[in-house]
C-alpha positions in Angstrom: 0.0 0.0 0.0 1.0 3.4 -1.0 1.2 6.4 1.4 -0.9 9.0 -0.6 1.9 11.6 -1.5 1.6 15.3 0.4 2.9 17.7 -2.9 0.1 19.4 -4.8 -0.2 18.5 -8.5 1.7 21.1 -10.6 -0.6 21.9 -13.0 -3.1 22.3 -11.0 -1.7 25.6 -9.0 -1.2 27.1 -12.1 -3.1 29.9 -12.8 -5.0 30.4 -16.1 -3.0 33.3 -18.4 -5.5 36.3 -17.7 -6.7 37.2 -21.3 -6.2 41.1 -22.5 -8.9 42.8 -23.8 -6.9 45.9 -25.4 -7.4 45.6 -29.0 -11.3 45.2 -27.8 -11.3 48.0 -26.4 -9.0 50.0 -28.8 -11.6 48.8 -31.4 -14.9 50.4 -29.5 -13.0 53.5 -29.4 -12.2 54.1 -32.8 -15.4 53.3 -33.8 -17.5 55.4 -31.2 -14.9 58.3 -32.4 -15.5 57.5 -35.9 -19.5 57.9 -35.3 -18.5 61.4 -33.7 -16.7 62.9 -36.7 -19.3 61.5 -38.9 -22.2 62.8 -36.7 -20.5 66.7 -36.4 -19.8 66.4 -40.0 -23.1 65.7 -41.1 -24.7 68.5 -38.7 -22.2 70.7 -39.8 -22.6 70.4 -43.4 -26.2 70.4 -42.7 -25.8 74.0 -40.8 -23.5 74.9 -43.8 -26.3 74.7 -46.2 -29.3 75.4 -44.0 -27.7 78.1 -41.5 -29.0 81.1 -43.5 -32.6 80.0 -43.2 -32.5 78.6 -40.0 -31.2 81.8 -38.7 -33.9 84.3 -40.5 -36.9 82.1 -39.2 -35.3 82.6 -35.8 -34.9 85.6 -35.9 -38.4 86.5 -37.2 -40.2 84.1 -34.6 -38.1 86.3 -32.0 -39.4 89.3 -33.7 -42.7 88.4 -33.4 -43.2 87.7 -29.9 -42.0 91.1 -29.2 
C-alpha cells in the first residue's frame, strides 16, 4: 500500500493566463470616435447649407413675440 503523496499536483496551482482585452477596447473606441466625426460632419454640413434660413426664421419668430 501506497502512502498518498503530500505535494500538490503542478498543474493544478497554475493559474489560467488572464486574457487582455486591449485591442477590444481599442476597437470600440475608434469606432464610437469615428461615429462622432461623422455625426458633427453631417450637422455641420447640414448647418452649412441650412444656416442662412434657419437663422432668418429665428430671428423673425423672435421678432414676433415682441
Amino acid at each position: 500500500m501506497e502512502t498518498p503523496s503530500m505535494t500538490p499536483d503542478p498543474m493544478s496551482t497554475q493559474a489560467e493566463p488572464k486574457k487582455s482585452n486591449t485591442g477590444l477596447i481599442i476597437a470600440v473606441v475608434v469606432v464610437l470616435l469615428l461615429c462622432c466625426c461623422c455625426i458633427f460632419g453631417i450637422g455641420g454640413w447640414y448647418l452649412w447649407a441650412n444656416g442662412d434660413q434657419l437663422m432668418n426664421k429665428g430671428t423673425s419668430l423672435l421678432l414676433n413675440l415682441l
